[in-house]
N, C-alpha and C positions, 0 to 999 in steps of 0.2 A: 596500571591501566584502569579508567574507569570503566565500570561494572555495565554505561549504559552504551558502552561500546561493543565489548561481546555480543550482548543483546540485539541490538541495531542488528549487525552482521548476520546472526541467527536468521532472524527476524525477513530479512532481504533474500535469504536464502529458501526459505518457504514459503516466501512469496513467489519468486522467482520460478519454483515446483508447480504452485498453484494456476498461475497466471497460464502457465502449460498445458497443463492438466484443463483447464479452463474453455482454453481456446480449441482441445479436441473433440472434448462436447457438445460444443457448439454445433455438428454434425447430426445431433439428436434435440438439441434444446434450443429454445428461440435465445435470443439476449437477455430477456426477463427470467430466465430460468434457468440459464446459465448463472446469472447471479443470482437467482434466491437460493440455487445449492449451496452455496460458499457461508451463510446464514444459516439455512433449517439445519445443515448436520453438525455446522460450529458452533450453536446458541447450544446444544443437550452439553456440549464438550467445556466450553466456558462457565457454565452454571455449574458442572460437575468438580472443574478446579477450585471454585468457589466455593464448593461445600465442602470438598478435603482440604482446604486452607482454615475453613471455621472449625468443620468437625473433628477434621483427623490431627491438626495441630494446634485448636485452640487460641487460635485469632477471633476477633470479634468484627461484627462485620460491619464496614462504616456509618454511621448518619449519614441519612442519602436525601437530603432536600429538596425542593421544589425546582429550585435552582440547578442541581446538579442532573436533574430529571428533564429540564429544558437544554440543557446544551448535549448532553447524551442522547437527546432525539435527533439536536439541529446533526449531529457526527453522523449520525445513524444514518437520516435519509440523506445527506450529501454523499455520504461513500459510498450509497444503493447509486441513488444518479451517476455521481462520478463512474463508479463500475461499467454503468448501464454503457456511458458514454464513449468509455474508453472499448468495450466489446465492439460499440457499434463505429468505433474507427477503425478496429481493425479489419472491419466485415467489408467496409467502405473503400477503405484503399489496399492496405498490408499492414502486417505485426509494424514492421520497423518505419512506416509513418504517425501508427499509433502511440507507437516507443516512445521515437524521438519529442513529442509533442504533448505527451504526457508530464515526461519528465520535467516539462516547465514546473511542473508541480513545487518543487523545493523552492524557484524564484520566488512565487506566491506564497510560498510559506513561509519565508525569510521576509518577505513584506507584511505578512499578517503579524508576526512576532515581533518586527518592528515598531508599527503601527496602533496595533489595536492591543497585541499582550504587554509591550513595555520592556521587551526583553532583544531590544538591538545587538545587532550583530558589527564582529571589528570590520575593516577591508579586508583585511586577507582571508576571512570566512567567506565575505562575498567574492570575491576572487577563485574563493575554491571551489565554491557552489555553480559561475562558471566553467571553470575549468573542468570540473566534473561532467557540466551538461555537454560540452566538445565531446569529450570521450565516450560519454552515452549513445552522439549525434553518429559518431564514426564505427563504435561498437555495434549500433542495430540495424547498420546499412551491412553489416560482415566486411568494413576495413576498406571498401569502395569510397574514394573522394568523389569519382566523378556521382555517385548516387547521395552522397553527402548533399552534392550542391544541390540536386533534385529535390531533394527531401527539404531541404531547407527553403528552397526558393519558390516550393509550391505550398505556399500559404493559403493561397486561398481554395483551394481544394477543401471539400468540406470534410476528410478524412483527418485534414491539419488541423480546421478548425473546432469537430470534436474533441481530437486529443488534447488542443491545449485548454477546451473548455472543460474536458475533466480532470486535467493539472490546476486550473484554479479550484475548482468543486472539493477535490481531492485535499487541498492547502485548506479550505473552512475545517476538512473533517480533521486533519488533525489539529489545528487551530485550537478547535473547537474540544478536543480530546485532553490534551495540556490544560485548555482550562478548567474542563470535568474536572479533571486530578486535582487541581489546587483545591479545590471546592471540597476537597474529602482529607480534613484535619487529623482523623485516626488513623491508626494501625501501620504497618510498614508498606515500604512501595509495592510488595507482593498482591499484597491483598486488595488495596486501593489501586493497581492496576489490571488489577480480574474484576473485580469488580465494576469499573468501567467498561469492560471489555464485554463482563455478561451482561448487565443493561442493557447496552449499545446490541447487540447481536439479538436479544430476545424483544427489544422493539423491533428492530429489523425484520424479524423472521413474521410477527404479527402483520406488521404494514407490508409489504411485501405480498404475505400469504392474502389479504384482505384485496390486494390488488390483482392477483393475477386470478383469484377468484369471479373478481371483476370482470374485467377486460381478456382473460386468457386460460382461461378455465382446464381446457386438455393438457397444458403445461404443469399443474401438479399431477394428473396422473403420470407422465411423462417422468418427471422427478422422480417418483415413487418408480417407478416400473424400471429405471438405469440407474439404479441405488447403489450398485455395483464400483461406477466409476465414478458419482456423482460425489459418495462419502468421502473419497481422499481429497477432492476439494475445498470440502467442509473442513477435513482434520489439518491438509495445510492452510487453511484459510484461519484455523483458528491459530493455529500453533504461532504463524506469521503475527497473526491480530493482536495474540498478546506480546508476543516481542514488541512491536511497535508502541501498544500501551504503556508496557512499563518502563519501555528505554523513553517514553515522553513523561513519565511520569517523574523522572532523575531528571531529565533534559530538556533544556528549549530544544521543542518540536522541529523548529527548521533545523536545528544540527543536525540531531536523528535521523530526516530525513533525506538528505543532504547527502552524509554517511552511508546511508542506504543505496545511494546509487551505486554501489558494489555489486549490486543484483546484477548487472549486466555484463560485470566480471567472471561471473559463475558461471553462468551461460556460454562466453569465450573458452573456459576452465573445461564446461563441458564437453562441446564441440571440440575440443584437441586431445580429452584423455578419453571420452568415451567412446564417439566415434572416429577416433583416430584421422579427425582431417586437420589438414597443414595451415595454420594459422598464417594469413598475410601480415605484410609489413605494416598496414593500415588495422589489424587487429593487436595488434602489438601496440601500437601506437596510440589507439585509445584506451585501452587497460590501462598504459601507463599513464594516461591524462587522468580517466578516472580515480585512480589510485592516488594519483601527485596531487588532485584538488581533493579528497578526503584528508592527506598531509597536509596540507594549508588550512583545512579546515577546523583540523584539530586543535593545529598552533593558533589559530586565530581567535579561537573562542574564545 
């Protein structure tokens, strides 16, 4: 099995924590500060695996150019927006219109990889990337068709159309990550995907901190003062972050991504072993979709 397979999975799975964790804060933080947590306590954690990657194992740390210092910005601020955007869908409507509308993300990303990286994808990748997105549609409604149609057919609710404006947003950031990577000729994918990852997260946390200084100033005390629950979103926010990095740094991005829609599996996974509730035929049914378009997706690449 390839190596950026695991990774993916990880990766979706501490996302999937954070996103959680995320959206219970949001009862103490505005949506600007809901996501600059995911940033100030994951940028000390990202620079920290970087420095025991240099110091503790003697790796060298890559030539970092001008060039790779512009596209690690353009990643940085789309995934602060995209974040922004996908919080402020689920504030707007509910999780599972934000979910399902988000998730266009991997569409967008299999277009950007086509288009702009050079790295097309076969039909049965596209194929799986749909059939993926079913499962996702069916999985965050909890296995209701009749809320499927709802969710799908209410387009023009501005809850549908944040989320699939941060599904494309989302598509530049990793786009844009993939091609940070190529950009860095040294060292193994270890390092040259921490590396990426701390860039990216120590601009973040600057541009971010310079904004809500701005505009929203009682917001970092707030941060500071629910540091408590605010840090595990940091720690899965980074943990996730680098998964993602380094599984795009072995992989076209829209695979990985793609892949990733497993996150929504976890969440079924969890709902049936933790709190012991009885999974319908409609949750069944999109696991097995998500799952049967990651298979397709695999063989297709």
């Amino acid at each position: 099995m390839p190596l950026w397979i695991p990774i993916t999975i990880f990766a979706a799975l501490c996302q999937n924590i954070r996103t959680t964790m995320q959206q219970k804060i949001r009862g103490v933080l505005s949506v600007d500060g809901a996501n600059f947590v995911r940033y100030l306590y994951g940028a000390p954690l990202a620079l920290g695996a970087l420095a025991f990657l240099v110091f503790g194992t003697g790796r060298q740390v890559p030539h970092i150019t001008l060039a790779f210092l512009g596209l690690v910005t353009i990643a940085g601020v789309a995934q602060i927006v995209a974040t922004s955007l996908m919080i402020h869908a689920f504030s707007l409507r509910n999780y599972a219109v934000g979910t399902v509308y988000s998730k266009t993300e991997t569409v967008w990303v299999a277009l950007f990889a086509t288009y702009i990286s050079h790295e097309p994808l076969h039909l049965l990748a596209w194929m799986g990337i749909m059939v993926c997105l079913g499962g996702v549609a069916i999985l965050s409604v909890r296995g209701s068709f009749a809320n499927v149609r709802s969710v799908l057919a209410d387009l023009t609710h501005k809850g549908a159309l944040y989320g699939m404006l941060s599904g494309a947003i989302f598509a530049i950031a990793a786009g844009t990550i993939r091609e940070a990577s190529k950009l860095i000729p040294d060292g193994d994918f270890w390092v040259r995907g921490i590396t990426v990852l701390a860039c990216m997260n120590t601009i973040q946390v600057v541009l971010m901190g310079l904004y809500l200084s701005r505009r929203d100033r009682p917001q970092l005390g707030k941060v500071w003062v629910n540091w408590r629950s605010s840090i595990w979103v940091g720690i899965f926010s980074v943990l996730g972050s680098a998964g993602w990095a380094l599984a795009m740094t072995l992989e076209n991005a829209a695979l990985v991504r793609a892949v990733g829609q497993i996150e929504l599996v976890f969440t079924f996974i969890a709902s049936h072993l933790v709190l012991k509730e009885r999974p319908s035929a409609g949750e069944w049914l999109g696991s097995i979709l998500v799952i049967g378009g990651v298979v397709l997706i695999l063989i297709g690449r």
